[in-house]
N, C-alpha and C positions, 0 to 999 in steps of 0.2 A: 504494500500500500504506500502511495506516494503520499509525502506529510500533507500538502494541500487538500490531500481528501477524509482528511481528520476533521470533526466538525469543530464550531466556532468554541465550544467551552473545551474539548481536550487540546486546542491550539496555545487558548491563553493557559493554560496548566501547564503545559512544555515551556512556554513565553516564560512564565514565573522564575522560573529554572535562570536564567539566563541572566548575566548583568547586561548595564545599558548599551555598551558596544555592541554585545553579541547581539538583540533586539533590534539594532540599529541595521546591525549588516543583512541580518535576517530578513527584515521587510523593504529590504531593498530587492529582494529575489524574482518579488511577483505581486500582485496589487492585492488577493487575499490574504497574505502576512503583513501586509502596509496597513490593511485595515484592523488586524488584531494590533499590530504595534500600536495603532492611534484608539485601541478602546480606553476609555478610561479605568475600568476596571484593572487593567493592567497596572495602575499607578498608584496606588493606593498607599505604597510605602516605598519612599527614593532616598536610600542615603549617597555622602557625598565623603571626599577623605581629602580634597583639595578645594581652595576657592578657583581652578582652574576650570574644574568637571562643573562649574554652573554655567561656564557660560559653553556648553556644549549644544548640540542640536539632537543631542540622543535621551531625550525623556520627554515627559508630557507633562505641562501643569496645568490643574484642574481642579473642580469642586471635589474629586475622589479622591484627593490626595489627605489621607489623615495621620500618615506614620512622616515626621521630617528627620534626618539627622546629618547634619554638619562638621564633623569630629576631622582638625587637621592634626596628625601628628608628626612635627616634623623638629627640627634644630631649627628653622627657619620661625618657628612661630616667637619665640624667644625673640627676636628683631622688633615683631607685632609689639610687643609688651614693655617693653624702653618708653619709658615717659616720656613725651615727645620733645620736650625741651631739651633732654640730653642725647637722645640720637644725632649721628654724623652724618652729613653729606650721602654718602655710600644707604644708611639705614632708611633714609628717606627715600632716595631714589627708589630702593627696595619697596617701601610701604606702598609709594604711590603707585603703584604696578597694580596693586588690589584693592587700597583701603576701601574704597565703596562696593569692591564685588558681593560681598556676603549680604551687605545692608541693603542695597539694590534689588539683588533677589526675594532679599525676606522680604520687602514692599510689595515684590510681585504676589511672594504669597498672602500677605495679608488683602489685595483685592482678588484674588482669584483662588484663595482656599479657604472659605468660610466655616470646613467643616474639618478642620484639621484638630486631631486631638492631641498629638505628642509631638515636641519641640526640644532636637536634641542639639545643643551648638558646645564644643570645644575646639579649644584654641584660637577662637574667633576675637583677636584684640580690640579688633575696629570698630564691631557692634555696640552700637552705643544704646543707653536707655529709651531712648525717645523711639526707635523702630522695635525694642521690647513691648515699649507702653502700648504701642497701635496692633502688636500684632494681637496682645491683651483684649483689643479694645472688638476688631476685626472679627477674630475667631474666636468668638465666645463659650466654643464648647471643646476648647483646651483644657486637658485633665491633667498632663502634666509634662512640666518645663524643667528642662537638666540645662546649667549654664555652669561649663567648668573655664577656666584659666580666660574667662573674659573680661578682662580686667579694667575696661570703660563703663563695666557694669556697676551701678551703685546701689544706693535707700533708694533712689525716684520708681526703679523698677519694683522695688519691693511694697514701694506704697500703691504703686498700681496695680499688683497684685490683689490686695484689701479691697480696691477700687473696680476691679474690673473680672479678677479672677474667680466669679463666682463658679465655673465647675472645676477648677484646679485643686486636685488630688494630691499631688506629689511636686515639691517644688524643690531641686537642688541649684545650689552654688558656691559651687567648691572651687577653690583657688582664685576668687572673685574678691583681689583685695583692697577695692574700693566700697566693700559691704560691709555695717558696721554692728556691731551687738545691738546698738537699740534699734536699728531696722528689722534686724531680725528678732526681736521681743514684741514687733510691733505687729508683722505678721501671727507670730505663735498667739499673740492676745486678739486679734481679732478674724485672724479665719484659723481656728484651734482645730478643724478636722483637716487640715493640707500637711501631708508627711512632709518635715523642712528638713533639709541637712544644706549643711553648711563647713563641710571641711577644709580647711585652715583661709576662712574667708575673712572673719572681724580678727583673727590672732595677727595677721599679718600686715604690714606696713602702706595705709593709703597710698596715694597721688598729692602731692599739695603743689601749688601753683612756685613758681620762684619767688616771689614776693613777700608769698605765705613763710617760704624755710628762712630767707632773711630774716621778716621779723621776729619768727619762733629764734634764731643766733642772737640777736642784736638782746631781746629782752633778758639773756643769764649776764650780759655783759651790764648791763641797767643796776641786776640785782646785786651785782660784785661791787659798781661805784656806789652804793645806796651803803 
């Protein structure tokens, strides 16, 4: 039996099987694999391991889309996470290559996956609170949000959480060390049924502006002439 002559639900079950290349190369074959690539069922859950693979032409985005995950692992993402102020020439040219890729797409999804339930981002430095808050705002029947080593991440997302997360189940933010103990006392007291974890996120060392660490030096030197 020739695979074409497989009907439409055992094609997208082999379809499953497959990452996005291989799907890709697949419904290039013949116009009934073209069409099972473009069901939306097919898409239901698309992870990603670089901000390169989004801007690809091998997946679909759609209202079927409810599983998301983002997770880069690299030496490279270390770069991402350099407070901007102290990055070099070299770290920047780096950055601008992607900063907007992640946040760009996540915009896409929050007008075009109303129905997405899980939100997974690691290593994502760039993501900032404000496309958190809207995707909060967007996909209302997000149940839970995993944000590790993203480190533009603060409280604003957490209060948006309070504010907008009413089916959020599970909420991590681990290695997110702009999140602070009373953000997360603030969540635990007012949405008490959302699993929180937060591993080494308020233990560890914010962001403060240059201005900010100046005057934090200048004020022991105040206490010493006093």
């Amino acid at each position: 039996m020739h695979i074409t002559q497989l009907n439409r639900e055992c094609l997208l079950h082999l379809f499953s099987f497959l990452d996005k290349n291989s799907r890709k190369n697949l419904a290039k074959t013949c116009q009934k694999l073209l069409e099972v690539f473009q069901d939306p069922l097919l898409w239901s859950l698309l992870n990603f391991h670089s901000p390169v693979e989004l801007k690809k032409d091998n997946f679909l985005l759609g209202p079927a889309l409810k599983y998301l995950s983002i997770c880069w692992y690299s030496e490279r993402v270390k770069v991402c996470n350099i407070e901007d102020w102290m990055k070099n020439s070299f770290q920047r040219d780096f950055c601008n290559r992607h900063e907007n890729t992640v946040s760009d797409f996540l915009l896409d999804v929050c007008n075009r996956c109303p129905n997405l339930l899980s939100l997974t981002l690691s290593g994502c430095g760039h993501v900032t609170d404000e496309c958190i808050v809207l995707l909060l705002r967007k996909c209302p029947k997000l149940r839970t949000l995993r944000l590790e080593n993203c480190v533009r991440i603060t409280d604003h997302t957490l209060q948006a959480v309070t504010l907008y997360g009413g089916a959020l189940q599970t909420l991590h933010v681990d290695f997110c060390r702009n999140v602070t103990r009373a953000g997360l006392e603030t969540v635990r007291e007012k949405c008490p049924s959302v699993l929180l974890r937060a591993e080494r996120s308020a233990n560890m060392i914010p962001d403060s502006q240059p201005e900010k660490k100046l005057m934090l030096e200048k004020a022991p030197r105040k206490l010493v002439q006093l």
